[in-house]
Structures are given as structure tokens and as C-alpha cells.
N, C-alpha and C positions, 0 to 999 in steps of 0.2 A: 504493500500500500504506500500511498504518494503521504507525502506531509500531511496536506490536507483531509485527505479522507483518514488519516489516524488521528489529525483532531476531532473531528464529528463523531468518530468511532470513542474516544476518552470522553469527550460532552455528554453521548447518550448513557457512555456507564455512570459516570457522575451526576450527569441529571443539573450539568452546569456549562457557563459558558467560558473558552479556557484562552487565553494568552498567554503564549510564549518569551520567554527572555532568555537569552542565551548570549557569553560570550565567550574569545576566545581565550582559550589558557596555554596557548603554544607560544614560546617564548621567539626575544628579537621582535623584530616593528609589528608583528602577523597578532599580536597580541593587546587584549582591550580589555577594560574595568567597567564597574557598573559607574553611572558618573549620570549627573543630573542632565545630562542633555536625550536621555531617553524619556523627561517626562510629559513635554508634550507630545511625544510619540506616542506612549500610553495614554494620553488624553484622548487623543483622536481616534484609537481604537477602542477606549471606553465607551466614547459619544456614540460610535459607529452601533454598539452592541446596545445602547441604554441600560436602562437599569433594569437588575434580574434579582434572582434568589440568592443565585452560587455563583462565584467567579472562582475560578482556580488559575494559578499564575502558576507555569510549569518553567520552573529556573535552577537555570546551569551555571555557574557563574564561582570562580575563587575571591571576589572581593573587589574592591572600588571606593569609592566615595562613601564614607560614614554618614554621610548628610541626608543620603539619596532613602534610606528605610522610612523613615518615619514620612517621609514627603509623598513616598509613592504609594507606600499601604495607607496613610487616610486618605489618599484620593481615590483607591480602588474601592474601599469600604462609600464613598459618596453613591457608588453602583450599585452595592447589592446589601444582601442583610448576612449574609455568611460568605467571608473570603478565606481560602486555602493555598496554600501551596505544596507543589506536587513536586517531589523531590528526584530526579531521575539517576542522579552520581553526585557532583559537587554541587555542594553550599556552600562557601566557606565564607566568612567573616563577613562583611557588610551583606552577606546572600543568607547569612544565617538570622541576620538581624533581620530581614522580609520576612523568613519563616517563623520569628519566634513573635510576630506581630499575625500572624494568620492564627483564625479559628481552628484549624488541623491543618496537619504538614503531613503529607501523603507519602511516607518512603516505602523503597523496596529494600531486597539484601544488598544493594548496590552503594545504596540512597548516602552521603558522607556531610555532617556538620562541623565546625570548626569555633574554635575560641575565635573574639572579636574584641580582643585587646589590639588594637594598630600598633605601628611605626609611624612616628613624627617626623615631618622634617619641614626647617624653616629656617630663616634665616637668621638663627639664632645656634644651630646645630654644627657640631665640630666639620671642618673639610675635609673633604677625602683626599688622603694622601696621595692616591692616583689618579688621580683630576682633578684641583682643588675649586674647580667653580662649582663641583656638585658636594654635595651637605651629607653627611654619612645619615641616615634614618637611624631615629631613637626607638626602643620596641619600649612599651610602658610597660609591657611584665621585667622588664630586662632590670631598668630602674628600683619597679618595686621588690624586685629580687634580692638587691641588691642588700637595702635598709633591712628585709627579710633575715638576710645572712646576719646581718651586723647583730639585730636585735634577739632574736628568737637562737639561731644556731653559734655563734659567737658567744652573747650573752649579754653585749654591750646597753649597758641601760640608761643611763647617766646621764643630765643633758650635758654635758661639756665633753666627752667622747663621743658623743653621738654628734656631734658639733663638728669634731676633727673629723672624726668618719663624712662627714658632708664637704666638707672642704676639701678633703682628700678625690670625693668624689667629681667635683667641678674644678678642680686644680689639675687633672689628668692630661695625659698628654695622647691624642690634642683633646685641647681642653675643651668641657662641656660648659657654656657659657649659663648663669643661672635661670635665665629667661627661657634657655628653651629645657630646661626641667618645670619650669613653670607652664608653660606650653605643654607638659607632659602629663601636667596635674591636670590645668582646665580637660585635655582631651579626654582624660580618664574618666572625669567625674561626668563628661559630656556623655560619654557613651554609659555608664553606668543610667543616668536620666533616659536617654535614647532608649536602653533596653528596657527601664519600670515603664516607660509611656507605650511601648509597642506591645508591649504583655495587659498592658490596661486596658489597651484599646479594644480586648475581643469582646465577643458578645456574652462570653459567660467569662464574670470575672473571676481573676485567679485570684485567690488566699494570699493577702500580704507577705504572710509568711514562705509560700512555695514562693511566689515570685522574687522574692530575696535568694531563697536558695538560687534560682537559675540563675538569677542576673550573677551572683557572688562566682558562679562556677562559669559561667563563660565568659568574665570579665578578670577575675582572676584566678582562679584553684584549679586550671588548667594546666597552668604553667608554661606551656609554649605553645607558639603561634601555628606550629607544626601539626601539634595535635588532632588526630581525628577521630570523630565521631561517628559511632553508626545507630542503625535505629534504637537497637534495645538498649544500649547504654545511657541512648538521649531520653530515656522513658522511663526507665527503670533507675539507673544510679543520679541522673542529675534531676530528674524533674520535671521532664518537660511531658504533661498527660495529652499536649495537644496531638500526639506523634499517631498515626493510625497506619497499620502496615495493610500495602497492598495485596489484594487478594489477585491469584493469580491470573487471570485474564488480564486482567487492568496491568500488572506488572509488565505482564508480556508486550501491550500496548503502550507503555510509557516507555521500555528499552526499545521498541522498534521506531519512537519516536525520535527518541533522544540519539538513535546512529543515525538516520536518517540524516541529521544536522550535523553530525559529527563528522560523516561524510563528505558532506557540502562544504563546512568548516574546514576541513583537512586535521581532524584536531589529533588525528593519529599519529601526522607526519612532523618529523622534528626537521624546523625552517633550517633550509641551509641556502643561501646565496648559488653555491656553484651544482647544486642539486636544482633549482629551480631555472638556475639560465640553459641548461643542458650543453649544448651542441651548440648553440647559438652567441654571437658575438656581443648581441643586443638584442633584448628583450623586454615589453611591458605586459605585465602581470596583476589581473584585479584579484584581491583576494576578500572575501565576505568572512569576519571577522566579530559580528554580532549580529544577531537578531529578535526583532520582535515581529510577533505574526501571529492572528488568530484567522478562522476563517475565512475570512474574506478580503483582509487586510495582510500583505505581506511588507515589511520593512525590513530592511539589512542595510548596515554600517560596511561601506564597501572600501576599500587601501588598493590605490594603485600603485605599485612600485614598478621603477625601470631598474633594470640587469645591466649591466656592463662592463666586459670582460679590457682588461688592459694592460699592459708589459710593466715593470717594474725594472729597475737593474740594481739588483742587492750589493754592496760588496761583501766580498766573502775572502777575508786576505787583501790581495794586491788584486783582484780579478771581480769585473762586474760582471755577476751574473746574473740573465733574465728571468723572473719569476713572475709567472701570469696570477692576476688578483681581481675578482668580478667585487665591483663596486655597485652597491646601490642606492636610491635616492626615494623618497616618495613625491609622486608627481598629480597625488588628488588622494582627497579622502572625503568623507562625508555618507549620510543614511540617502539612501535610495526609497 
């Protein structure tokens, strides 16, 4: 079955109307984050659909903009009276925070959630030693680790050692300047609110108390940003009762979805320059890199890039010698 007819096919089992989000996780330029210029994209297919019962929002996605959860699920919730999302492989971190803001989150054994602690970076952030115009990113468990260590496993309690311990900590080479530790604090406690306001929003409200445990456990007690999640752990050890596992048909029909884009994506193939120019001297290449799409409505985030292969002369010793090097450029981007 084509895209299409597997979405009609997942509506009629859900008894809901579905849009798709997807983007890429194949790294190099072929690669995209969730990021607020998808929402009037979603507008325009909300409008298209009106308002229903069920919306289900079937999202793929490692992370993006922390801004973008909260913006996109109460506009989706302006549609219907019960929103879902259907979990097909990755959720992670800003994708997790759309999930944990839906009425139920539909996984299969596939289905992967992730801590939603970010990495900062501003202009406050130490420079990279290997290209100093770029900003090394801060991880906010890294930091809270840190004081962690001092406090708890060290032992250090004291304010005037806990004093050194912080000076030592922004005195580091290269240095962490204090503003963007502060930068680190606003972000944290931003997303700790992001997470109580997306869990508030459903239609049946969660227990003060459970909703502290989630937010506590995918904000912090996760411990790395790495970590991943799957259905029964999301349900069972952290808390999260919204999690409903697919029943097999429906599974079957959310993985024939979810390759279907995978395919089209290439999310298989790891980006290589001299892999995609082939045989040729010069080459341009569109590659579809995100999408949104419900029935009737298709949208992709499309990346042109040019190929071009060209001579180098290395020295090697006393002797130049020729090494061919395919360069690339992006020469258009934008949603189609």
C-alpha cells in the first residue's frame, strides 16, 4: 500500500483523523529538527480537516526546538477533544515532549522515548577548540551532575566549599563563563514548566503527584541524553499511564507506514558526498528531509544540494600529489 491508502487504513482503525511528522535523523546537511516553522504547516492541515473527535499525530523525529511542544499540541487540541500520538520508532527529546502532552501515545515493540534534558549553546558558552567561532553545547544533566558529584557522592556540604567547587567549575579551561550556567538554569526550569503544562493539558488530569514523578524522570533521573526508552519501561517504571500498546494489525500498519517514509527519506543510507555524486563530475540532488502529510494534504521540507568533484594537489614530502575531493554546497531549501 501507497502512503496514502495506509493512512485511511490507520484512521479507520483509530476511528481518527491522522497527520504525519517526520524528520530526518541521517546525519551531514540530509539532516532536520523539529523547529517552529512546521506550524503553520500544521495549521493549514488542521483547517483542511476541521475539527473532529481524534486527531492522532504519527511522529518520527530525534529532537529540535524545545519551544515547538507546547505551541503545537494546544493548537492541535483547538481541533478535536482527544489528541494522540502514535509512536512508530523514534521520539526523542522535544518529540517526546509532543507525546507526553497527548491523551495516549500509541507504541509498538519498536516505538523509543528519550530524556528531554537539552544542550545549550549561546553566546555565553566556552569555544571550540576546533573552530573557535562555534560554542561547545552545554548538556544541563552534565552540569547538574556535576554539583551531584560534589554534594551527594563526595560529600561536600558546606557553603564555602561548595563555593570553590563552583569557581573551580567556571574557572575551567576553556572557561564556562557564568551567564551561560545561568542560561543553563533558566533552560532547565523552562522545560521542567514545558513538561507540568503538557501533562496538564490532557483531558483527564494526571495526579500532581504522578506528574512530578515523570516530569522528575525525564528531566532529570535519567541521567543521559542517550538514554532510551521503550514502551513498558515508559509505563511501568516511570509513569507514564498514557502509553497504550498497539494491537497487532494496527502495528503492522504503523511499520508499513513508517518505511514507506523511511524509504523516500533514505533514512537507511548513511550521507556520503562521493556515494551520492557516483560516476559523475557534477551533480544536483533534491533530497526530502521532512514531512508533514495527512490525507489529502502532502508537505515535504525538500534540500537541494550540488556535487562536485575537483583535483587537489597534496604535498606529500617534496612531491605534489593529486587527490580528487567532491565538494558540496546547498543551492535551495524550503517545504514544498
Amino acid at each position: 500500500m501507497n502512503k496514502k491508502q495506509l493512512i485511511q487504513k490507520i484512521e479507520e482503525a483509530r476511528n481518527s483523523k491522522l497527520i504525519t511528522y517526520l524528520t530526518s535523523d541521517r546525519q551531514g546537511p540530509v539532516n532536520a529538527r523539529i523547529a517552529i516553522d512546521i506550524i503553520p504547516i500544521i495549521s493549514k492541515q488542521l483547517r483542511q480537516i476541521k475539527r473532529v473527535e481524534n486527531i492522532d499525530l504519527f511522529l518520527y523525529s530525534t529532537g529540535g526546538d524545545t519551544m515547538v511542544p507546547w505551541r503545537l499540541v494546544s493548537m492541535i487540541r483547538e481541533y478535536c477533544n482527544k489528541f494522540s500520538v502514535i509512536v512508530p520508532y523514534k521520539a526523542h527529546s522535544a518529540a517526546t515532549m509532543i507525546s507526553l502532552g497527548a491523551d495516549e501515545i500509541v507504541m509498538t515493540d519498536l516505538s523509543e522515548l528519550s530524556p528531554i534534558d537539552p544542550s545549550t549553546t549561546n553566546a555565553f558558552n566556552p569555544p571550540d577548540s576546533i573552530n573557535p567561532q562555534n560554542k561547545i553545547p552545554i548538556s544541563v544533566e552534565d552540569v547538574m551532575a556535576y554539583f551531584d558529584l560534589a554534594k551527594n557522592k563526595v560529600g561536600i556540604k558546606n557553603s564555602e566549599d561548595l563555593t570553590k567547587i563552583f569557581n573551580k567549575f567556571i574557572e575551567s579551561n576553556p572557561q564556562i563563563h557564568p551567564l551561560a550556567l545561568g542560561n543553563i538554569n533558566r533552560t532547565h526550569n523552562l522545560i521542567r514548566r514545558l513538561a507540568e503544562r503538557l501533562l496538564k493539558s490532557h483531558n483527564i488530569p494526571i495526579q500532581k503527584n504522578k506528574s512530578l514523578k515523570i516530569v522528575n524522570y525525564f528531566t532529570e533521573k535519567l541521567y543521559s541524553h542517550q538514554y532510551i526508552i521503550g514502551k513498558k519501561e515508559a509505563k511501568e517504571d516511570l509513569g507514564v499511564e498514557t502509553i497504550i500498546e498497539a494491537k497487532p494489525e494496527l502495528a503492522k500498519l504503523i511499520t508499513e507506514l513508517y518505511d514507506n517514509y523511511a524509504k523516500e527519506m533514505e533514512l537507511d543510507r548513511i550521507w556520503n558526498p562521493e556515494i551520492e555524486i557516483g560516476p559523475n563530475l557534477q551533480i544536483q540532488k533534491k533530497h526530502k528531509i521532512a514531512f508533514i502529510e495527512s490525507e489529502k494534504i502532502v508537505n515535504y521540507f525538500e534540500l537541494s544540494l550540488e556535487y562536485k568533484k575537483q583535483i587537489n594537489q597534496i604535498l606529500q614530502g617534496s612531491i605534489n600529489v593529486p587527490q580528487e575531493q567532491v565538494m558540496w554546497k546547498v543551492i535551495g531549501q524550503g517545504w514544498k
